[in-house]
C-alpha positions in Angstrom: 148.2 39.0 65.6 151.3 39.3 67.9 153.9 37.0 68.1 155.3 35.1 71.2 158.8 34.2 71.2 159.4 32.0 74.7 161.6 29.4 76.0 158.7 28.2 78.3 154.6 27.7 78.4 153.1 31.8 78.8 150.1 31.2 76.6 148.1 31.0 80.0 149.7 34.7 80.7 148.6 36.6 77.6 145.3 37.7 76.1 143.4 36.7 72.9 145.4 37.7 69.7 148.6 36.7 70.8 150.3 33.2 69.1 153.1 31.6 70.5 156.5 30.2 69.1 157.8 26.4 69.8 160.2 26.4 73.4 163.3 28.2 72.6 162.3 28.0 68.7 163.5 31.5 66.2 163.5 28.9 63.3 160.0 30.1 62.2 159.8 34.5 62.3 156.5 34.8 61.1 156.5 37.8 58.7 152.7 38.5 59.2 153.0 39.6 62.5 151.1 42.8 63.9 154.1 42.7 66.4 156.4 40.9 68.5 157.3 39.3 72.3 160.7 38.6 73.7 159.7 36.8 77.2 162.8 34.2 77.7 162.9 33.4 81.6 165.6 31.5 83.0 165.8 28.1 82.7 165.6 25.0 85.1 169.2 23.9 85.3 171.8 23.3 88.1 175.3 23.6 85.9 176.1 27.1 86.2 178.3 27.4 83.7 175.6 25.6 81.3 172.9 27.8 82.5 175.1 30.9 81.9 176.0 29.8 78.4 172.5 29.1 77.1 171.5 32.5 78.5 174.2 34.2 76.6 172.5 32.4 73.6 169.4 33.8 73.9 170.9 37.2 73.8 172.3 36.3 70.2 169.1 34.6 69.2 167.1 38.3 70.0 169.7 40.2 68.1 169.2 37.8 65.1 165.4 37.6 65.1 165.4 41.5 65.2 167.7 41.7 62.0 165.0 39.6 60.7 161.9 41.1 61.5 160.5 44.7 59.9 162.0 47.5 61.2 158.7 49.3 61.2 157.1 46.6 63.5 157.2 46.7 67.3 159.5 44.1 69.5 158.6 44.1 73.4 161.3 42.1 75.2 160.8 41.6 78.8 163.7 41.6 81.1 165.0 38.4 82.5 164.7 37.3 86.4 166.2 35.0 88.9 162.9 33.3 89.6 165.0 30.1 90.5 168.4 29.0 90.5 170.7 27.3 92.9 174.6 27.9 93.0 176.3 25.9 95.1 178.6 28.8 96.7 178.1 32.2 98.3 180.7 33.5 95.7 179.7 32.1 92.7 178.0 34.7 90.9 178.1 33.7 87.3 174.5 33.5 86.8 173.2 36.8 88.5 176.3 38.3 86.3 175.5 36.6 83.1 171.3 37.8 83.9 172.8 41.2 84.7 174.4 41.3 81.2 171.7 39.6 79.1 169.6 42.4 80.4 172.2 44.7 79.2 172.4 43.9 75.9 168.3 44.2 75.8 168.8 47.7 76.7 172.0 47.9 74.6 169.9 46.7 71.4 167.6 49.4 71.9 169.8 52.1 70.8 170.0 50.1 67.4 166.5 48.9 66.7 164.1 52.1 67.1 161.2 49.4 67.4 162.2 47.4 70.6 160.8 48.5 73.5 162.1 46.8 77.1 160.1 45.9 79.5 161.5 45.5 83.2 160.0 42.0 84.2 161.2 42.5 87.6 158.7 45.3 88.7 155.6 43.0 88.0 157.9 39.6 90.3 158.9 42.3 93.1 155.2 42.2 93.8 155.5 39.0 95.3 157.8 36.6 97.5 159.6 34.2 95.6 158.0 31.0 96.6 154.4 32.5 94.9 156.4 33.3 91.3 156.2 29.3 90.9 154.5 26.4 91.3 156.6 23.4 90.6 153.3 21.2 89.3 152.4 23.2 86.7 156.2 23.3 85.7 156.5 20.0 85.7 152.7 19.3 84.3 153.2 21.8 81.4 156.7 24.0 82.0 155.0 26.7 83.7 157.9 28.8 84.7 155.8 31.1 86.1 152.7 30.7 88.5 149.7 30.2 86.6 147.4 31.4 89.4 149.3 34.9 88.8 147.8 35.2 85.0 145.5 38.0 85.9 147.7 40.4 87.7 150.2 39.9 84.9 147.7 40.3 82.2 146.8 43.8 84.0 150.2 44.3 84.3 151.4 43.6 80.9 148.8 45.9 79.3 149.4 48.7 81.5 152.7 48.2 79.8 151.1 48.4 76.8 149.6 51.8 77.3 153.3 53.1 78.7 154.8 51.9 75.3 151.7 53.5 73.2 152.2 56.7 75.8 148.8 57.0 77.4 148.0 58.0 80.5 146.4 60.7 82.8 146.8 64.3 81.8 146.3 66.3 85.0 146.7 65.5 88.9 144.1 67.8 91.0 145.9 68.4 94.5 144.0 69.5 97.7 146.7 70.9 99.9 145.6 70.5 103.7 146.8 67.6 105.0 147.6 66.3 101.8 150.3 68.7 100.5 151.2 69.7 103.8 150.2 68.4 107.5 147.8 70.3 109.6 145.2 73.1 108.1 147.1 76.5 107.3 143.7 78.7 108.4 144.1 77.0 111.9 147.9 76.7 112.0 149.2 79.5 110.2 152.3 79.9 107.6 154.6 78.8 110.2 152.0 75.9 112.0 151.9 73.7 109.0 154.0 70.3 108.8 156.2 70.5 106.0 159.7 69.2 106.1 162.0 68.9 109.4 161.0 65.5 111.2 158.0 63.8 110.7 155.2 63.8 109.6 156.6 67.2 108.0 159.3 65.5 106.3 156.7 62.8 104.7 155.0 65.4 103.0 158.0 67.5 102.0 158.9 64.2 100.1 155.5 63.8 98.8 156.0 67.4 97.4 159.7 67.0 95.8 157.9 63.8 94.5 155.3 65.8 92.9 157.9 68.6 91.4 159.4 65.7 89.6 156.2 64.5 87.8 155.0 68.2 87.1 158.5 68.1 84.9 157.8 64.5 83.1 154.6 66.2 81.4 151.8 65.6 83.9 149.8 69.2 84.6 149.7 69.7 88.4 146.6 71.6 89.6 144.9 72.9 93.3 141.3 72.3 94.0 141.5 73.3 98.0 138.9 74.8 100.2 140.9 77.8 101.9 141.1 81.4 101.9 143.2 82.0 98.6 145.1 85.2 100.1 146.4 82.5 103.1 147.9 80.1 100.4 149.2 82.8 98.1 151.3 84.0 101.4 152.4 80.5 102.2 153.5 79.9 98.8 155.3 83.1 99.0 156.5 82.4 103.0 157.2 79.6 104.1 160.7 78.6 102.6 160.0 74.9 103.2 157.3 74.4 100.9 158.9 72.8 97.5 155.7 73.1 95.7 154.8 76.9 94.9 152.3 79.2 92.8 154.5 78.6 89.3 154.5 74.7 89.6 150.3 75.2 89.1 149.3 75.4 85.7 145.8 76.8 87.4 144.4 76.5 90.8 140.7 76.9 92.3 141.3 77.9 95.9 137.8 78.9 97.5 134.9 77.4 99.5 132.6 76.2 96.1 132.4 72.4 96.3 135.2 70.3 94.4 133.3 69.1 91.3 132.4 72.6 90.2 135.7 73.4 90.8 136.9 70.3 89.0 134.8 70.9 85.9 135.7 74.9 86.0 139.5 73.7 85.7 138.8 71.4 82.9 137.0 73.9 81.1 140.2 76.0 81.5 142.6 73.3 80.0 140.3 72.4 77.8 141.2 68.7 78.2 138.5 65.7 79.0 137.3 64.8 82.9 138.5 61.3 82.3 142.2 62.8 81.9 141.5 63.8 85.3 143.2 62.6 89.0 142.0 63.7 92.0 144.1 63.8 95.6 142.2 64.4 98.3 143.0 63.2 102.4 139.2 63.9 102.8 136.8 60.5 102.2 133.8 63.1 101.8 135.6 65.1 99.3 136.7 61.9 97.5 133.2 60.4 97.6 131.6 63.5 96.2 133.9 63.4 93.1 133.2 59.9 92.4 129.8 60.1 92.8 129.3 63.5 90.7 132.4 63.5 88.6 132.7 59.6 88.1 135.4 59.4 84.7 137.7 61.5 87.4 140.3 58.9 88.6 140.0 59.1 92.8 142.8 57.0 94.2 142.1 56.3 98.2 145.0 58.4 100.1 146.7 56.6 102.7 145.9 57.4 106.5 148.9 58.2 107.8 152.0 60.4 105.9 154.4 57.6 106.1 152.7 55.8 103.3 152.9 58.6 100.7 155.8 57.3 99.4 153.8 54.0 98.9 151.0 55.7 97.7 153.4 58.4 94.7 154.7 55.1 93.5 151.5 53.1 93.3 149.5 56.3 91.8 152.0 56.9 89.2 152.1 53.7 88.2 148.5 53.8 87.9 147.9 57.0 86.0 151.4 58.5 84.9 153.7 56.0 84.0 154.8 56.5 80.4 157.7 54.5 78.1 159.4 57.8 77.5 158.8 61.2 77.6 159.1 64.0 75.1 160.0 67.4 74.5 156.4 68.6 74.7 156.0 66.6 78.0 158.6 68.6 79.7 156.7 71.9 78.7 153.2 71.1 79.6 152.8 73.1 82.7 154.5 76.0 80.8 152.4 75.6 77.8 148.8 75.7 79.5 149.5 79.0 81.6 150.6 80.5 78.0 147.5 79.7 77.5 146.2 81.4 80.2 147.8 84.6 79.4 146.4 84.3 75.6 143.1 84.3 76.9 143.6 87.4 78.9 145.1 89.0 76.0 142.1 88.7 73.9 139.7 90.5 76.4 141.8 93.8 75.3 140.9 93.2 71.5 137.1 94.2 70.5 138.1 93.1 66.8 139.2 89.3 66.8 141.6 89.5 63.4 143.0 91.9 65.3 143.8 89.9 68.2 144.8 86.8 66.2 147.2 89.3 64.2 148.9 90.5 67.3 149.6 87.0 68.8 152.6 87.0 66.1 151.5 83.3 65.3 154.1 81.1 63.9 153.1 77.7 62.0 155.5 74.8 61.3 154.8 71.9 59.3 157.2 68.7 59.1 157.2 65.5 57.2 157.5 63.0 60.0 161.3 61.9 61.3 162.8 59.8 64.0 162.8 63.0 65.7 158.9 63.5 65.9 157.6 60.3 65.5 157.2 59.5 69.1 155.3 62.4 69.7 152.9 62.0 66.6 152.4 58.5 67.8 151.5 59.9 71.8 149.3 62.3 69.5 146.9 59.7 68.2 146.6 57.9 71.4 146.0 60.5 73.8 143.7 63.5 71.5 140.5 63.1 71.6 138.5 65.9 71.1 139.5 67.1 67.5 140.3 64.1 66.0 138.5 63.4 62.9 138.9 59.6 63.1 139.9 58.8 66.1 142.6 56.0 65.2 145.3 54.8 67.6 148.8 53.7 66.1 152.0 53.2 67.9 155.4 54.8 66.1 156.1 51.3 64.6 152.6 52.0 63.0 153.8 55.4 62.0 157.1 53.9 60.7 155.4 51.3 58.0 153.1 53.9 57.2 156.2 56.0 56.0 157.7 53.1 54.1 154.1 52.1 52.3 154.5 55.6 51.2 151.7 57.6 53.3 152.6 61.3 53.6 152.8 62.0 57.5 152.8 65.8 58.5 153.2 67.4 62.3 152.2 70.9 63.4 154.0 73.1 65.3 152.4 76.3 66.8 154.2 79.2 68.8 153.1 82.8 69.5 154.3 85.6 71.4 153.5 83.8 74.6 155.0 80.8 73.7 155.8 77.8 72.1 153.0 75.0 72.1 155.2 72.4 70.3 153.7 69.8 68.2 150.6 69.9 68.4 148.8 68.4 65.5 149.2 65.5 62.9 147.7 64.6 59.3 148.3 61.5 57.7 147.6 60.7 54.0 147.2 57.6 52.5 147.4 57.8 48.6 144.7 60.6 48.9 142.4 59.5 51.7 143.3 61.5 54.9 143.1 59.0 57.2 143.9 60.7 60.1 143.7 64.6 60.6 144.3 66.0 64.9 145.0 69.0 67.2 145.7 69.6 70.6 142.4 70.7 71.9 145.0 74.0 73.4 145.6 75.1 70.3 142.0 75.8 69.2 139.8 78.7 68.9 142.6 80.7 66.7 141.8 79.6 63.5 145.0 77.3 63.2 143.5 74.2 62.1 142.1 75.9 59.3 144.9 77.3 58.2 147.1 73.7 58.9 144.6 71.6 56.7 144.8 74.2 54.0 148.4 74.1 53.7 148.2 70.5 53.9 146.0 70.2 50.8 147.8 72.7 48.8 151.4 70.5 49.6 149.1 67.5 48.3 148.3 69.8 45.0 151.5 70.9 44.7 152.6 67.2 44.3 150.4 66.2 41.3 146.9 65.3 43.4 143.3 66.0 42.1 141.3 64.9 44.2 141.4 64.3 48.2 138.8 62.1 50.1 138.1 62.1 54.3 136.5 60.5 56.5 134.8 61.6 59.7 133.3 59.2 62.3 132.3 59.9 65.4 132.7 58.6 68.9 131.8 59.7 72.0 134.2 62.6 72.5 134.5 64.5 69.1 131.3 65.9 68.3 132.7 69.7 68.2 134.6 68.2 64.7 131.2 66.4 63.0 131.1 69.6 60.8 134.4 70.4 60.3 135.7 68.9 56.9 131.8 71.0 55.8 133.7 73.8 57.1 136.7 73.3 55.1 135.1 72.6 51.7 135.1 69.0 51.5 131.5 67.6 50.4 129.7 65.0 52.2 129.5 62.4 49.3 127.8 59.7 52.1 126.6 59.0 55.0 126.1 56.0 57.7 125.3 56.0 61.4 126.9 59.5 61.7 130.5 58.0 60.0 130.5 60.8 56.9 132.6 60.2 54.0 133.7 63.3 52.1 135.9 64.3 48.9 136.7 67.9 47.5 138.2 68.8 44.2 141.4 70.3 44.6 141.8 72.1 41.0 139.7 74.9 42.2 140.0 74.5 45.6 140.3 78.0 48.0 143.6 77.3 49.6 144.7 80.6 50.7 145.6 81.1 54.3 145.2 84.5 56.1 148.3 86.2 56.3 148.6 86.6 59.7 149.7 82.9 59.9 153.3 82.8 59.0 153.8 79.3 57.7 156.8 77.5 57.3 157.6 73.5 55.7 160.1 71.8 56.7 
């Protein structure tokens, strides 16, 4: 159950699940709660200097509830906005002032209270003119502040919202580049023929690609499916000084005349990541309706028709696929990450004997107990991995958070090699001595690492007085390569039901020795 804290009527405006506090009513913080709502919109009032003071208030009211609540609990305040209000002068600007500050202090309270997350209000009402943000019936059938007819679109709104806060969204953008990236088609027009930058359209598309630069660096993996001869783009790349994308900004590319969806499904092969992490760009309708036909758990937005909507169409797509409450460390390395990748994979073609290869990749292993520092990203961990996870359950860091102060034992995994640092890239999570949740980034496979991880994990647990360790597998649509893999590690299969396997190993003589080719360190 998550709670609604509101001055005005919003059950209309959220889904099932969510209860609701009296109008402008803290006296009642129910401790129960899954999680919390701050959505306090300005109220109907023509004194100014009234208005302003009961908006200050509510300020003070947040701050108090949130001293109340657990820490370890999530608080999503919305941001006020002038929906209505009616001050009597051109230079009386006490209220947009006192909203302006409210606001502030939201944001201001974040740096305090790890679990309140701000939500700005304002991008859902810019959607719309002001006169269709209310309907004065409802407010004065019910005190509607806000239009009831707009219920869905906020309800899609909110829990794309949702997803920002919990950190999911697409993984990798698939660019064509003629007339997409750039205007005009570089076999026809040359290096020095295609539109990019100067006037337009070339400046449209130059904007589209500094647009693009900018969400390669926030985490998402920027790729090229494009139908051209690949020596022609290589020396535009390299050429033409106006183009802001280049080779290095791809973390792979499939630049030949083989239709898109092979080409689509050879690059996701490549990553290793899912087809319904997938975005595909595309000025071509046939190209777009081949992917969604063939390829249809590929995201195909429609591009627009002519280059002075791609502005329109970056900030509509990203808010779509890519929008995100905040970005980490292992975000901003993505691109980076997945063509160390690349390189490992050529590596091992000069290695007959695979210890041998695995022993000259100099591979470093970090575990840490989980921090405000890492948190976060174990959090984006169990929302976004799919493929090797064991159980498959979603949790927020406010999850994580209680979990630590019920007294589960929360590990990351960090992985870096002579090509590179990977980051964290895995989690465990033990509750008294069930795993509950046991993941790794599906880049980090094939080297024997998660092995090696869950071993150490289970030799910390022995070191700390446990006998015994239970786990669970069940399956879902998307982690079949795992059904076997607590078989692999020792565990026995003790029961099972509708593929869900439940499995325990003794840990007195457990074989908990890790190659040594791993150099392990605990933080």
């Amino acid at each position: 159950m998550v709670y609604v804290f509101r001055n005005n009527t919003v059950e209309r405006f959220f889904p099932k699940g969510y209860c609701f506090s009296g109008y402008d009513d803290i006296s009642s913080i129910p401790v129960d709660a899954d999680g919390y709502v701050w959505f306090y919109q300005v109220p109907v009032k023509y004194d100014q200097a009234v208005l302003a003071d009961e908006i200050d208030g509510y300020a003070q009211k947040l701050s108090y509830v949130l001293s109340q609540i657990d820490a370890s609990k999530q608080m999503v305040a919305l941001t006020m906005e002038w929906i209505y209000a009616v001050p009597f002068t051109d230079n009386d600007h006490r209220l947009r002032a006192t909203i302006e500050g409210y606001n502030a202090t939201l944001f201001m309270l974040c740096e305090k209270h790890a679990n309140l997350k701000v939500v700005d209000f304002g991008e859902f009402c810019r959607r719309y003119p002001a006169e269709e943000l209310m309907d004065w019936k409802f407010y004065f059938i019910s005190q509607m502040g806000l239009n009831p007819s707009l219920h869905k679109p906020f309800k899609a709104w909110f829990a794309r919202k949702m997803e920002s806060i919990a950190l999911k969204r697409k993984k990798c953008l698939v660019l064509d580049l003629d007339n997409t990236l750039w205007g005009g088609v570089l076999g026809e027009d040359g290096i020095d023929g295609i539109k990019i930058g100067g006037d337009y359209p070339g400046k449209a598309f130059l904007y589209f690609q500094e647009a693009l630069v900018e969400l390669g660096k926030s985490g998402v993996i920027l790729t090229v499916c494009s139908k051209n001869n690949e020596q022609d783009v290589f020396d535009a790349w390299e050429k033409n000084p106006f183009l802001v994308l280049k080779k290095e900004h791809f973390a792979t590319y499939r630049i030949n005349w083989t239709d898109k969806a092979t080409n689509i499904q050879e690059i996701a092969k490549e990553l290793n990541i899912g087809l319904d992490s997938f975005v595909f760009v595309d000025d071509n309708p046939t190209e777009r309706e081949l992917i969604k036909q063939l390829l249809p758990m590929v995201e195909v937005p429609e591009f627009p028709e002519q280059p002075y909507e791609l502005p329109v169409f970056f900030q509509k797509m990203v808010n779509d696929y890519f929008k995100v409450f905040d970005i980490t460390d292992e975000d901003r390395k993505k691109t980076q990450q997945y063509k160390a990748n690349a390189l490992r994979v050529q590596e091992q073609r000069n290695f007959g004997d695979f210890t041998d290869f695995l022993r000259s990749l100099d591979i470093c292993i970090t575990i840490e107990e989980a921090n405000d520092f890492n948190i976060q990203r174990i959090a984006q961990m169990t929302q976004k991995t799919n493929q090797f996870n064991l159980t498959t359950r979603r949790y927020t860091d406010a999850d994580v958070r209680q979990f630590l102060k019920d007294g589960w034992k929360v590990w990351c995994l960090g992985v870096a090699d002579k090509f590179g640092d990977n980051g964290i890239t895995g989690c465990v999570m033990v509750h008294g001595n069930e795993i509950d949740t046991m993941l790794l980034s599906c880049r980090i496979l094939g080297k024997g690492i998660e092995f090696a991880f869950v071993k150490k994990i289970l030799s910390l647990l022995r070191d700390a007085g446990a006998k015994e360790t239970r786990a669970t597998f069940i399956p879902t649509a998307k982690n079949a390569q795992v059904s076997d893999f607590y078989d692999k590690c020792g565990f026995t299969c003790v029961s099972e039901e509708n593929g869900t396997k439940h499995y325990a190993m003794s840990l007195a003589d457990a074989d908990l020795e890790t190659a040594d080719y791993y150099h392990i360190t605990i933080k």
